[in-house]
NUKE-612242 format. One record per atom (N, C-alpha, C): residue in one letter; atom name; x, y, z; residue number from 1. Coordinates in pm, whole numbers, plus 32768, in hexadecimal, padded with zeros to 4 digits. Atoms other than C-alpha are relative to their C-alpha. Layout:
// NUKE-612242
[atom "a" "CA" [X Y Z] NUM]
...
//
This chain:
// NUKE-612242
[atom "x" "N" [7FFB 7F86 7FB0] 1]
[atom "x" "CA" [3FE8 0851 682B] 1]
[atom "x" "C" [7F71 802D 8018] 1]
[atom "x" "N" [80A2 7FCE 7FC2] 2]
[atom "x" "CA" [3EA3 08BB 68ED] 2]
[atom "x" "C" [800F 808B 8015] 2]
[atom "x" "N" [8008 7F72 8010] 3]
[atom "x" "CA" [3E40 0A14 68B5] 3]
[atom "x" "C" [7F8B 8021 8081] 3]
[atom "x" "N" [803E 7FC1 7F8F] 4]
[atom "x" "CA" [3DB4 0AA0 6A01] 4]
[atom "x" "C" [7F82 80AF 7FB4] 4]
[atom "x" "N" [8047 7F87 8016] 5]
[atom "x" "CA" [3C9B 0BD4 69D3] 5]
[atom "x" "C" [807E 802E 8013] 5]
[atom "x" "N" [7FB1 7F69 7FD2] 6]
[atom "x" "CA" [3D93 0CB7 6AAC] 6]
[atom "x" "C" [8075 7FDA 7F7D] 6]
[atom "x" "N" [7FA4 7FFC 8068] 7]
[atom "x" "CA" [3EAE 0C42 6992] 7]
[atom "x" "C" [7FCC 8014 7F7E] 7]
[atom "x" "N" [802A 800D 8081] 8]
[atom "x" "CA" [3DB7 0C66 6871] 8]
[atom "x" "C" [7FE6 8084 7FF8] 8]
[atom "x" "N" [801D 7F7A 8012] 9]
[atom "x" "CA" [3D43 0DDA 68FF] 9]
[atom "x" "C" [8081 803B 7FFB] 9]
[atom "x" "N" [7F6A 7FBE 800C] 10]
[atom "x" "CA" [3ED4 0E16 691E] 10]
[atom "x" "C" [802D 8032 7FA3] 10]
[atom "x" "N" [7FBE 8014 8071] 11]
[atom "x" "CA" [3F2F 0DB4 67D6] 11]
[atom "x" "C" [7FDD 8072 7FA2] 11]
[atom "x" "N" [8044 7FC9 802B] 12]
[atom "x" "CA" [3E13 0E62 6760] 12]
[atom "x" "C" [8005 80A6 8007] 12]
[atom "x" "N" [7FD9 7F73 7FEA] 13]
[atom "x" "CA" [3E44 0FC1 67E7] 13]
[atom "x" "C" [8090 801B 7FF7] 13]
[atom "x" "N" [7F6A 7FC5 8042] 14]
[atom "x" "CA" [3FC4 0FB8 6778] 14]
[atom "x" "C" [8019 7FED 7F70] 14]
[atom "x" "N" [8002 8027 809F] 15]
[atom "x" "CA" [3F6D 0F60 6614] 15]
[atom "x" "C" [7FEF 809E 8015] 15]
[atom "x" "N" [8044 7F8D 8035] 16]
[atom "x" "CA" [3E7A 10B3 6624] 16]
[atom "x" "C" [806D 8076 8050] 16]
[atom "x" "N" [7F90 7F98 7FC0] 17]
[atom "x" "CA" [3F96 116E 66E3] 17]
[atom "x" "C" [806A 8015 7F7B] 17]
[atom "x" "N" [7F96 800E 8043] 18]
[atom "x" "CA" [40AC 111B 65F7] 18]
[atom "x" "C" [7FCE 801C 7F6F] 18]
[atom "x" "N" [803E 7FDF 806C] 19]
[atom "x" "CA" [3FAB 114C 64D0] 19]
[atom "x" "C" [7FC6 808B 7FF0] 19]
[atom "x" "N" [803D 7FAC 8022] 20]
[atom "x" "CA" [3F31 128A 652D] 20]
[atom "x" "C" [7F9C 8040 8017] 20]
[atom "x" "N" [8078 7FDB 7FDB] 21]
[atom "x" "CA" [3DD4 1241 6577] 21]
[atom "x" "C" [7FF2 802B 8089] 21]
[atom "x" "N" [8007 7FDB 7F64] 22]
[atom "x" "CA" [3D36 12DF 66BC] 22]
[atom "x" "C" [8019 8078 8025] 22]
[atom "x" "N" [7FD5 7F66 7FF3] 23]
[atom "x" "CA" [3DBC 1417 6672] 23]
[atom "x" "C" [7F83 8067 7F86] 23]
[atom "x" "N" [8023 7F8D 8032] 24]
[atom "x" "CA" [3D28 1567 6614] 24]
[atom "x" "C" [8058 805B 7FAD] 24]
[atom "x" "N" [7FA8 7FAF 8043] 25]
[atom "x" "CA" [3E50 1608 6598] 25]
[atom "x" "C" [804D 7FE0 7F79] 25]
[atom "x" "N" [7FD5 803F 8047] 26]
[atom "x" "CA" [3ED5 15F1 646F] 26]
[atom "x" "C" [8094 8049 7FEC] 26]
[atom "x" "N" [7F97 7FC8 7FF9] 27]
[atom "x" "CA" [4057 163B 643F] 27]
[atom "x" "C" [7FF3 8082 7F87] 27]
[atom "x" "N" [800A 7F5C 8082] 28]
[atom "x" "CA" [4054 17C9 6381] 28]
[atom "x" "C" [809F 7FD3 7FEA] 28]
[atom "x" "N" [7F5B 7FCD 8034] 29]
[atom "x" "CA" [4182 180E 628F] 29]
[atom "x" "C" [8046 805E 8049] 29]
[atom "x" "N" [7FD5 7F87 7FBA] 30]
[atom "x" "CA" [426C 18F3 632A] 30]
[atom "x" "C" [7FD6 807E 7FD3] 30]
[atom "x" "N" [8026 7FA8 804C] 31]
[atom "x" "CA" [4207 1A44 632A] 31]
[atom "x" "C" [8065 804E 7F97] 31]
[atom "x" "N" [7FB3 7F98 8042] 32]
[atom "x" "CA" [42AC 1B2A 6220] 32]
[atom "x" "C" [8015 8073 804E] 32]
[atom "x" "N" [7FF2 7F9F 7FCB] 33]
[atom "x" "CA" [435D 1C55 62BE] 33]
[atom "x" "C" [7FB0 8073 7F9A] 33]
[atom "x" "N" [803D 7FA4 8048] 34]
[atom "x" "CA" [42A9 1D89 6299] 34]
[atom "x" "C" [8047 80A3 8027] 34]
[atom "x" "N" [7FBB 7F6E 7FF2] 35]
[atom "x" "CA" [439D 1E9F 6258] 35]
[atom "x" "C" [7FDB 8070 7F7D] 35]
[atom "x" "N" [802F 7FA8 8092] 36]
[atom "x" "CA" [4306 1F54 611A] 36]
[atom "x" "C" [8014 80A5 802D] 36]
[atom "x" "N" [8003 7F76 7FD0] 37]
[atom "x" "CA" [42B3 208B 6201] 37]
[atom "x" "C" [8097 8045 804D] 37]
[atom "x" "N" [7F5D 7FC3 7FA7] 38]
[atom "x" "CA" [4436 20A0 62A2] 38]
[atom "x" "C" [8034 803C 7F8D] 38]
[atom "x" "N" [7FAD 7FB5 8070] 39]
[atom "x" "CA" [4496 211C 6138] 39]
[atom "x" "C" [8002 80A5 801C] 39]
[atom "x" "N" [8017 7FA6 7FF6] 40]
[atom "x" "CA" [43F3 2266 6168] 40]
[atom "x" "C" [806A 804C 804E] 40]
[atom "x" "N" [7FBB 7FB0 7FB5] 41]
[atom "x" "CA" [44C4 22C4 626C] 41]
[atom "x" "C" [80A5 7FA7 803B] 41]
[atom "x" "N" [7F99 8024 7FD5] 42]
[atom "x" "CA" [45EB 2201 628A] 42]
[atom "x" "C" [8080 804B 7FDA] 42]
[atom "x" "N" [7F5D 7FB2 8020] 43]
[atom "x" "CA" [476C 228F 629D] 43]
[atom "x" "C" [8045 7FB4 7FE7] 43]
[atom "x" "N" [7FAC 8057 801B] 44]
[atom "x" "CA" [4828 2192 620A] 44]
[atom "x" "C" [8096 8006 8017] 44]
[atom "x" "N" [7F8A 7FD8 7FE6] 45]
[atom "x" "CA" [495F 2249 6266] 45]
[atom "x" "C" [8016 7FA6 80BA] 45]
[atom "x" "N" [8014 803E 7F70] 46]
[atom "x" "CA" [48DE 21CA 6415] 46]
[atom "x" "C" [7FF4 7F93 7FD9] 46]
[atom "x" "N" [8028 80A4 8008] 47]
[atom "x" "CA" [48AD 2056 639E] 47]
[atom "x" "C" [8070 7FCB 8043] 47]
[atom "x" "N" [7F5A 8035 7FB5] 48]
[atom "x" "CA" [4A34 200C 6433] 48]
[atom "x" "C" [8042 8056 8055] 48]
[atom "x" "N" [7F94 7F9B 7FB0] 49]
[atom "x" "CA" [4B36 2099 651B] 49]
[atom "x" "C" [803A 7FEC 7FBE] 49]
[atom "x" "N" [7F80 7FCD 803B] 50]
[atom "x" "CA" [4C66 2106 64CA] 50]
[atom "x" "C" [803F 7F66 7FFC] 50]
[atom "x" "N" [7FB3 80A4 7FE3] 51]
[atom "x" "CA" [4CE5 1F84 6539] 51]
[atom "x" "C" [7FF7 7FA6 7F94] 51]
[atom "x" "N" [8070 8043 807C] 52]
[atom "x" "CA" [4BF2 1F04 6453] 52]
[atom "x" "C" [8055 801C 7F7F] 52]
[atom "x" "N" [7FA7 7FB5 807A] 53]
[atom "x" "CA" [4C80 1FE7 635B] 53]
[atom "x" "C" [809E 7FDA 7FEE] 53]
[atom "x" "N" [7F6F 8036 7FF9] 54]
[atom "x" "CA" [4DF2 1FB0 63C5] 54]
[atom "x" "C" [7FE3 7F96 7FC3] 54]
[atom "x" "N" [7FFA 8088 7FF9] 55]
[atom "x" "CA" [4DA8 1E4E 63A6] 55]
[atom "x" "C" [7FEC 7FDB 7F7A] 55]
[atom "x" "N" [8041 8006 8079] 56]
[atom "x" "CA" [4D21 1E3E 6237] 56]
[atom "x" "C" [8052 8033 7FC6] 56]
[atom "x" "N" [7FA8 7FDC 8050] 57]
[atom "x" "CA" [4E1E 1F18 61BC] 57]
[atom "x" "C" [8083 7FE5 8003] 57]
[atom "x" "N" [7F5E 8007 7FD9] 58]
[atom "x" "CA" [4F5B 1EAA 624E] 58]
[atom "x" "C" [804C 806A 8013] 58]
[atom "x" "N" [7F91 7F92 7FE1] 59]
[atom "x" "CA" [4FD0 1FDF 62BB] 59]
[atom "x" "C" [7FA5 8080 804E] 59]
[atom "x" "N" [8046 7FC7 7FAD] 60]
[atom "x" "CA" [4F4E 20FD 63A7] 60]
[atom "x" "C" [7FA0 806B 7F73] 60]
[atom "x" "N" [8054 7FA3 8048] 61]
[atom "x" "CA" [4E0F 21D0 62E3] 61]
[atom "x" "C" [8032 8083 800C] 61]
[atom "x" "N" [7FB3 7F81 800A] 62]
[atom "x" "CA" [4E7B 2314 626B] 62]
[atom "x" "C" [7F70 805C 8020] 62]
[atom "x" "N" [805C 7F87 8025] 63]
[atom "x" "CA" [4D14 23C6 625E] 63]
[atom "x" "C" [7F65 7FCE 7FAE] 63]
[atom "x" "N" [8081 8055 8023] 64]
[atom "x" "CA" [4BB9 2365 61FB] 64]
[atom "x" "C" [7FBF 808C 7FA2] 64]
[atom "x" "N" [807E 7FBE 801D] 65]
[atom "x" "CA" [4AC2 241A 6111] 65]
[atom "x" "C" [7F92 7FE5 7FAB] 65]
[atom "x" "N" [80B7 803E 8040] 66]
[atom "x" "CA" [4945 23EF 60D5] 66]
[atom "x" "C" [8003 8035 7F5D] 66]
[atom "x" "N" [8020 7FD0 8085] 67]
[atom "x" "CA" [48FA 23E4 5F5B] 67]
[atom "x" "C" [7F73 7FC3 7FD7] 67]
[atom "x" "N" [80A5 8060 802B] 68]
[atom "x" "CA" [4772 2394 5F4D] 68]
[atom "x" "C" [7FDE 804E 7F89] 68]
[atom "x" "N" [806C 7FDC 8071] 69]
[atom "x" "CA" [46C4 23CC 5E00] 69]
[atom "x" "C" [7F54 7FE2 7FFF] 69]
[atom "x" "N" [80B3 8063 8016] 70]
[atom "x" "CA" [454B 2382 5DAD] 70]
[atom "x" "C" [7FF7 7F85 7FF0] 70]
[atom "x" "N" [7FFC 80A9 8025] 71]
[atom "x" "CA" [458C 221F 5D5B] 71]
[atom "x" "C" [8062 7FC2 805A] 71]
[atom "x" "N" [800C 8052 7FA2] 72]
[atom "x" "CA" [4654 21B3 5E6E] 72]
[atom "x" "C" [8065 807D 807E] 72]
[atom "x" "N" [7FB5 7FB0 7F95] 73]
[atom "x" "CA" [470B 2224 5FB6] 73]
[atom "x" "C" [80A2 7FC4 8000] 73]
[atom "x" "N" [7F69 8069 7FDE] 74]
[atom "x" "CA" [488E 21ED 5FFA] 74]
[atom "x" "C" [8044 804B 8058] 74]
[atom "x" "N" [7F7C 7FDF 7FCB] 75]
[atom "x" "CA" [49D9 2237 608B] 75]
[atom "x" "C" [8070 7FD9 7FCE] 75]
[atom "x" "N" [7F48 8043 801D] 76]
[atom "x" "CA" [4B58 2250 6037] 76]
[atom "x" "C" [8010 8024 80A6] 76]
[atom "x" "N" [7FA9 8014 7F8A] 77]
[atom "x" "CA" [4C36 2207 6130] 77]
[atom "x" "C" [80B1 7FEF 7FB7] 77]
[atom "x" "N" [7F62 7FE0 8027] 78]
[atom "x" "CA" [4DB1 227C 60C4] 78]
[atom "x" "C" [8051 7FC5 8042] 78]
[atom "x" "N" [7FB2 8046 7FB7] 79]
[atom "x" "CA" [4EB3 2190 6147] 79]
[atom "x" "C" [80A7 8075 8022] 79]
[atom "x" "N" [7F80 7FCA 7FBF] 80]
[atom "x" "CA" [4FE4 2235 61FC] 80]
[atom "x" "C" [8054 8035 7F80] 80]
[atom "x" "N" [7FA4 7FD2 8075] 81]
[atom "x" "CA" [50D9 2216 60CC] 81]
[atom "x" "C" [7FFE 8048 7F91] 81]
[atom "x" "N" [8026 7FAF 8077] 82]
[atom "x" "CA" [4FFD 22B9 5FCD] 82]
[atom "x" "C" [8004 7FC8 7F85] 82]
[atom "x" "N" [7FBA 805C 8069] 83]
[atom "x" "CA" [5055 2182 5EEB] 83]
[atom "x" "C" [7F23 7FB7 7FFA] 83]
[atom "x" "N" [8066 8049 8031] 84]
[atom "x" "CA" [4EE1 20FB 5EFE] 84]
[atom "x" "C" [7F85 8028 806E] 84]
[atom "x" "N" [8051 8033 7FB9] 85]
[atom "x" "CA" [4D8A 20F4 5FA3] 85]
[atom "x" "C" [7F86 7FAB 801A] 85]
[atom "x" "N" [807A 809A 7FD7] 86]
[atom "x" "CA" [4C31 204A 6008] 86]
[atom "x" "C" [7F9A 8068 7FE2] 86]
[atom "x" "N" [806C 7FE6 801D] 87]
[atom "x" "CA" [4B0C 20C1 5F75] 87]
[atom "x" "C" [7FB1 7FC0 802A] 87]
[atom "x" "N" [807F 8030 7FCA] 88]
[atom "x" "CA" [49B3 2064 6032] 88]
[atom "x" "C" [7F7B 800A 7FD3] 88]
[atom "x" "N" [8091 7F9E 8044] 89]
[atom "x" "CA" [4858 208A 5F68] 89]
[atom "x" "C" [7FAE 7F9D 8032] 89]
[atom "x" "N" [807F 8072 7FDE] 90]
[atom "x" "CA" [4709 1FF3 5FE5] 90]
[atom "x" "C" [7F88 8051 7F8C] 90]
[atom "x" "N" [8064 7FF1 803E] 91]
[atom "x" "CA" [460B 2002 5F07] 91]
[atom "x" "C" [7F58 7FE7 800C] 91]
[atom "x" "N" [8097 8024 7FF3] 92]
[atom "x" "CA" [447A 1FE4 5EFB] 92]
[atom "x" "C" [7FC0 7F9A 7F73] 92]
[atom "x" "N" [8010 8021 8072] 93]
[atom "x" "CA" [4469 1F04 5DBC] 93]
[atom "x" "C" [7F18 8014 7FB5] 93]
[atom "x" "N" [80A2 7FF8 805B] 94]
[atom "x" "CA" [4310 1F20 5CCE] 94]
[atom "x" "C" [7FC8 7F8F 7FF8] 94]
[atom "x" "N" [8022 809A 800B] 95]
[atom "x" "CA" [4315 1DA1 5CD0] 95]
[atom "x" "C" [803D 7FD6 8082] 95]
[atom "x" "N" [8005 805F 7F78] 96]
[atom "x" "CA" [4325 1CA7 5DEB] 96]
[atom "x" "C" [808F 803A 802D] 96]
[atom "x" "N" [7F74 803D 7FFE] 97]
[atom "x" "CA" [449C 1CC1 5E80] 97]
[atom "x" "C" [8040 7FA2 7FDB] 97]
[atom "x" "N" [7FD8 806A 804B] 98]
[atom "x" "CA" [44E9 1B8E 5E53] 98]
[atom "x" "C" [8013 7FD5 7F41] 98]
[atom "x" "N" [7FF6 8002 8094] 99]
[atom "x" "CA" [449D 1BAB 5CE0] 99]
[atom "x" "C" [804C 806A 7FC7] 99]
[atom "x" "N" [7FA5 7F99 801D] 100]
[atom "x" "CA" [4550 1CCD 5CE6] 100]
[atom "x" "C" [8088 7FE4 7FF1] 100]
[atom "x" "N" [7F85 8045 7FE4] 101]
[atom "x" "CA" [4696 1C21 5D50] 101]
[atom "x" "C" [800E 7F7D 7F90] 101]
[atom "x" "N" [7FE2 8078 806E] 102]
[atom "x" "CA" [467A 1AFD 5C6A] 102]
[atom "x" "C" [7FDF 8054 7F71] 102]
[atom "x" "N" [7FE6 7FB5 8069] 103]
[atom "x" "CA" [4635 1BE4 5B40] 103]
[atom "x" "C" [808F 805E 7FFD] 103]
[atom "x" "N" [7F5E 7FCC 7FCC] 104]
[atom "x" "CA" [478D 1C9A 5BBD] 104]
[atom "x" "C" [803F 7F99 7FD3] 104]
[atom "x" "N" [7FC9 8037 802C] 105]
[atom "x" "CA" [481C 1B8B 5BAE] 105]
[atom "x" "C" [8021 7FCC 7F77] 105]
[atom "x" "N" [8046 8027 8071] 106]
[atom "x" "CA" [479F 1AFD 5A79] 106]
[atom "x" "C" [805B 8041 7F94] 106]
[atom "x" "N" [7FDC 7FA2 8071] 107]
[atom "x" "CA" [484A 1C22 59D2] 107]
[atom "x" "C" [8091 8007 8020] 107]
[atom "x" "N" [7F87 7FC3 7FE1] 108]
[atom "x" "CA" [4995 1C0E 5A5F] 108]
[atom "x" "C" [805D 7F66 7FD2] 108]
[atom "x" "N" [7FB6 8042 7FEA] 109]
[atom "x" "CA" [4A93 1B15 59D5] 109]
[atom "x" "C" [805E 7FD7 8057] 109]
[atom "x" "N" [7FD1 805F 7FB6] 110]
[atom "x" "CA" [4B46 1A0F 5AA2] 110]
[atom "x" "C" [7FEA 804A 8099] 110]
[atom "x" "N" [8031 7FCE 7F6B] 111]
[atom "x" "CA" [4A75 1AAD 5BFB] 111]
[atom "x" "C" [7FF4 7F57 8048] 111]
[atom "x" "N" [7FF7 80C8 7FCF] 112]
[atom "x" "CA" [4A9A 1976 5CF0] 112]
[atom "x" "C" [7F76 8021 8077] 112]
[atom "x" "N" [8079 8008 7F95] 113]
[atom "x" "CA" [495B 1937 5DE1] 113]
[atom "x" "C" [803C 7FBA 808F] 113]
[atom "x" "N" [7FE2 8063 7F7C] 114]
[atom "x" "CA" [4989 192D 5F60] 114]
[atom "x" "C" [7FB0 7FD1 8015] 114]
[atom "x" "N" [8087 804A 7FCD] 115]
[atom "x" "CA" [4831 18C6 5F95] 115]
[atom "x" "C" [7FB8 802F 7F99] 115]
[atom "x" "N" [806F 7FBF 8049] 116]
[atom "x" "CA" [46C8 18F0 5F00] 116]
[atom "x" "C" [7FD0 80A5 8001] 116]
[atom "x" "N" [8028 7F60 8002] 117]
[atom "x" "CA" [46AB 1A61 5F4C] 117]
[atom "x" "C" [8085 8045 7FCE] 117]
[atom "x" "N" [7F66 7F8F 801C] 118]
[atom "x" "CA" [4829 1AE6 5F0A] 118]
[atom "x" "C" [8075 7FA1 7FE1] 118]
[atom "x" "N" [7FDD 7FF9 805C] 119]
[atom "x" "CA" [4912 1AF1 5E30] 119]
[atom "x" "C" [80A0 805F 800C] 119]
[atom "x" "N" [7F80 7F88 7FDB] 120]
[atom "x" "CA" [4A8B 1B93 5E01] 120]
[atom "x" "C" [8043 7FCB 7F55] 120]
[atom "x" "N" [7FAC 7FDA 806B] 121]
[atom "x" "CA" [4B84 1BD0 5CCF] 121]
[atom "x" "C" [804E 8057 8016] 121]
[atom "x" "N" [7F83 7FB1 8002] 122]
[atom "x" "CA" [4CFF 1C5B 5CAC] 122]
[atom "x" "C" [8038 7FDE 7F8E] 122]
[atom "x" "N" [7FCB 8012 803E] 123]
[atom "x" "CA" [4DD0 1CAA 5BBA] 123]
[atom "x" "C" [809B 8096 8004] 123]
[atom "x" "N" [7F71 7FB9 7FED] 124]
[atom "x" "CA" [4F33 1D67 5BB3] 124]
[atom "x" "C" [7FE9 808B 8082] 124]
[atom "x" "N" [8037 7F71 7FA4] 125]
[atom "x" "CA" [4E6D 1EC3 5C44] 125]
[atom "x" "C" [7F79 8013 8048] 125]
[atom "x" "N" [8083 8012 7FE2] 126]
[atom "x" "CA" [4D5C 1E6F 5CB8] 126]
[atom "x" "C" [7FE0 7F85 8084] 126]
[atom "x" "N" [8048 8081 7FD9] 127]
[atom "x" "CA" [4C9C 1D81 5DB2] 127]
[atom "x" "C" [7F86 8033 803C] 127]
[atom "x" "N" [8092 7FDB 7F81] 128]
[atom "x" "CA" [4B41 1D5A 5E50] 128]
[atom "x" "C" [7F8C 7FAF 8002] 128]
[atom "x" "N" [809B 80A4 7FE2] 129]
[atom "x" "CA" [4A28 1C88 5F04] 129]
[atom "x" "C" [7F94 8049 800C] 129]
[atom "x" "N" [8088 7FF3 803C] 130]
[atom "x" "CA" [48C3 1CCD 5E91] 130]
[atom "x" "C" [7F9C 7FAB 807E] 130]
[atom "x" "N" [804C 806B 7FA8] 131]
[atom "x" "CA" [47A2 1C40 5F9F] 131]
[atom "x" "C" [7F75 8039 7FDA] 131]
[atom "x" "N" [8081 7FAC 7FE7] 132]
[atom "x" "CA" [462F 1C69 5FBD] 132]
[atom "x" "C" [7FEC 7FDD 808C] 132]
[atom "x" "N" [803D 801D 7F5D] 133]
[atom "x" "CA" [45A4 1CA0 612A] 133]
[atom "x" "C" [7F76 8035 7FDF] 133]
[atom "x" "N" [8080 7FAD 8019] 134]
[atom "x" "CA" [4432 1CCE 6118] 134]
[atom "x" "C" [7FFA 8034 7FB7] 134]
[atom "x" "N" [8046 7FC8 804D] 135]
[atom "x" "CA" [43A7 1DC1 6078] 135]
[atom "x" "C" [80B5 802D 7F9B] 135]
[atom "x" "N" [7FA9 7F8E 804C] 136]
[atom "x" "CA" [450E 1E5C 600F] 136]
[atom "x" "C" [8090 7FA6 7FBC] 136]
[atom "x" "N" [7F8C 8030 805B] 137]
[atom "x" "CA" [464B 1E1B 5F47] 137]
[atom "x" "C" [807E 8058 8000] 137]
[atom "x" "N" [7FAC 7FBA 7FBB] 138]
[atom "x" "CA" [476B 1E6E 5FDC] 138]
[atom "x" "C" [809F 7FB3 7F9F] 138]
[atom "x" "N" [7F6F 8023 8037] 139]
[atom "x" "CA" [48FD 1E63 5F36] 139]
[atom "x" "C" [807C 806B 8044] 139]
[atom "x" "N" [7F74 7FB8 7FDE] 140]
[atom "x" "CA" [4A3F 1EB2 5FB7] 140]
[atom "x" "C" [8069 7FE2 7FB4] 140]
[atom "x" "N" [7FD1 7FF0 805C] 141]
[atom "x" "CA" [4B50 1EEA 5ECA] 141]
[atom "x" "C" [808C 805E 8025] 141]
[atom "x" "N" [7F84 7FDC 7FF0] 142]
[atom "x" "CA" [4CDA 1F08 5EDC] 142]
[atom "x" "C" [8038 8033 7FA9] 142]
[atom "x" "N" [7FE4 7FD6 8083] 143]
[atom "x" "CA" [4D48 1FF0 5DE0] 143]
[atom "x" "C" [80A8 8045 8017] 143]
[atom "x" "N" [7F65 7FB5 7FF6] 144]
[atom "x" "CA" [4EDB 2063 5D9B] 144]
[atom "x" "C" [7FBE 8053 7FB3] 144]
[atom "x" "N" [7FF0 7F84 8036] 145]
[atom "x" "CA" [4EF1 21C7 5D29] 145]
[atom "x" "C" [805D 7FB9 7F97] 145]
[atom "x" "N" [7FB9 8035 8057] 146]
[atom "x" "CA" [4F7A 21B8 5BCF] 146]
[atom "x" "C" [807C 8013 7FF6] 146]
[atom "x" "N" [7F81 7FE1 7FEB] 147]
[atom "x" "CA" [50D8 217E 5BB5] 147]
[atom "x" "C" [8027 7FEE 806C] 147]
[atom "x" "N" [7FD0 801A 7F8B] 148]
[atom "x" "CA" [50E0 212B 5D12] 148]
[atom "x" "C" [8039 7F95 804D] 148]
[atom "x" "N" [7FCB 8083 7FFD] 149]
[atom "x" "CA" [5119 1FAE 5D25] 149]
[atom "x" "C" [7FA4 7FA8 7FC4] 149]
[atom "x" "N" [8013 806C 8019] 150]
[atom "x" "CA" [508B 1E73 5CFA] 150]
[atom "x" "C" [7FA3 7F91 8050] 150]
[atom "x" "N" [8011 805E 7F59] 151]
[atom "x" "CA" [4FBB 1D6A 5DCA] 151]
[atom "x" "C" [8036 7F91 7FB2] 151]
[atom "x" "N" [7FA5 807C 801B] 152]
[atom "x" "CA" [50A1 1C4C 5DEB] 152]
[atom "x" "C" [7FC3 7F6E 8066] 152]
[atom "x" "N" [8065 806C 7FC5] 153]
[atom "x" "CA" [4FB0 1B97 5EE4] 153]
[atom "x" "C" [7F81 802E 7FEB] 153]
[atom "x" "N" [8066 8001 7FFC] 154]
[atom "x" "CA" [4E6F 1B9E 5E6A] 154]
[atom "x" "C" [7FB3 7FAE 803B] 154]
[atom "x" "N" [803C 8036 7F9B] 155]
[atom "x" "CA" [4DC3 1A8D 5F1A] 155]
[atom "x" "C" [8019 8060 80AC] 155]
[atom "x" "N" [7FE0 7FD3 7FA9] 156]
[atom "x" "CA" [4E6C 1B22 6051] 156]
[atom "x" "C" [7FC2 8098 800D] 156]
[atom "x" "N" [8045 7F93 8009] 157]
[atom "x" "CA" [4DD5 1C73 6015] 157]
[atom "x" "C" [7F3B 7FEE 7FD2] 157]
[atom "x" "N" [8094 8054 800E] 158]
[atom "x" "CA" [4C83 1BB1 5FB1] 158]
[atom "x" "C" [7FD5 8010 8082] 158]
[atom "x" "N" [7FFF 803C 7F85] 159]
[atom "x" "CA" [4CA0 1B1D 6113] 159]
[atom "x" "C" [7FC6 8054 8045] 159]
[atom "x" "N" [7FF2 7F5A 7FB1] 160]
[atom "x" "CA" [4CB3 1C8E 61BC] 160]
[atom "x" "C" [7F9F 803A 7FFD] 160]
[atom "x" "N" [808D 7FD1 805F] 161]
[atom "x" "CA" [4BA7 1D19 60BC] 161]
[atom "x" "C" [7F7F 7F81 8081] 161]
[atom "x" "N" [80AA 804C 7FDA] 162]
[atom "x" "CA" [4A9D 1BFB 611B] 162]
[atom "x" "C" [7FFD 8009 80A5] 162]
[atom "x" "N" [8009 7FC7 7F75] 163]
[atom "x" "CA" [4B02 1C4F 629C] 163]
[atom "x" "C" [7FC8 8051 8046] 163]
[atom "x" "N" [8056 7F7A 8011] 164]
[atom "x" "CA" [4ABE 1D8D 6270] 164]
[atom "x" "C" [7F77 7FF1 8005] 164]
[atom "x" "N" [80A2 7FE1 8021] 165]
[atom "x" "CA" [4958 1D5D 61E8] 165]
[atom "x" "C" [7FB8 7FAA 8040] 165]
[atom "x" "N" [8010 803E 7FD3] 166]
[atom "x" "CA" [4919 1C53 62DB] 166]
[atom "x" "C" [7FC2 805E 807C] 166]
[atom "x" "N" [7FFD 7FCA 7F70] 167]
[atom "x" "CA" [4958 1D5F 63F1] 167]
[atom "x" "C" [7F97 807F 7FEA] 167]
[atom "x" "N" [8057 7FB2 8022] 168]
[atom "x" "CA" [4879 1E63 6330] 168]
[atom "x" "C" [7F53 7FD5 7FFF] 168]
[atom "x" "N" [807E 803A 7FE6] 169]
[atom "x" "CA" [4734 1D92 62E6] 169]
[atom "x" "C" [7FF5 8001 80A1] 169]
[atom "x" "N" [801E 7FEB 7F8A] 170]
[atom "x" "CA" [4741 1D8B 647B] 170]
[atom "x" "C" [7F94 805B 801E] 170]
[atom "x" "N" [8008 7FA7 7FF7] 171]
[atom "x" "CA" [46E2 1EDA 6478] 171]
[atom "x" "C" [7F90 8055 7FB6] 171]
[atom "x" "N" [806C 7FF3 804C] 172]
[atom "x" "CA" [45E7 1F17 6384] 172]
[atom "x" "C" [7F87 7FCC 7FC8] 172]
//
């Protein structure tokens, strides 16, 4: 096989193409979102519509109210029947998010991982998915009033939950 110049400069400039060279740029990591400063003023109660809400709780929202403390911001959201609702808190953690969420976890027996950032756990009265977005650390959380029932689909209320906080990180 006779190697021509023009086939030797060919070869040659698709080695340094396919290698890389020739370039100035070098590929950056993605950036990290930078929501640290949306804590200050966020309403965690506006993160969803009512649909949103319907949709997460299985049943039309009875009534929403803001409960922010110094350590983090939230919302209930009262489901129709009065049998259960959805608690919303975003937080500003002291440590990374992410380390925030895997120390959460960490502490919570049999919590199952949807991914590297979040996290969920249920049990009879209870359920809820844990995430970090950026700077913050956000959980939504299906709680029965006591005496009120049962969750009998927890994955299925998982599902709803991590929907939810899917449609919130949007937003903040």
């Amino acid at each position: 096989m006779t190697l021509t110049l023009r086939k030797a400069l060919l070869l040659a400039s698709t080695v340094l193409v396919l290698a890389g060279c020739g370039e100035d740029k070098v590929a950056a990591p993605p950036e990290a979102k930078s929501n640290a400063a949306a804590y200050d003023s966020v309403d965690v109660c506006a993160l969803a519509s009512d649909a949103q809400y319907q949709a997460a709780l299985g049943e039309q929202p009875a009534g929403q109210e803001r409960r922010d403390t110094d350590s983090l911001k939230a919302c209930a959201v009262d489901g129709a029947s009065g049998a259960f609702y959805i608690f919303l808190s975003v937080s500003r953690p002291a440590m990374a998010a992410g380390e925030q969420v895997g120390y959460d976890k960490a502490a919570v027996k049999d919590a199952k991982e949807i991914d590297a950032g979040t996290f969920s756990y249920f049990d009879e009265g209870q359920a809820y998915v844990e995430t970090s977005d950026g700077a913050l650390v956000l959980r939504a959380s299906f709680v029965y009033y006591l005496d009120s029932g049962k969750i009998t689909d927890g994955p299925g209320i998982v599902n709803r939950l991590h929907t939810l906080l899917g449609q919130m990180t949007q937003k903040v």
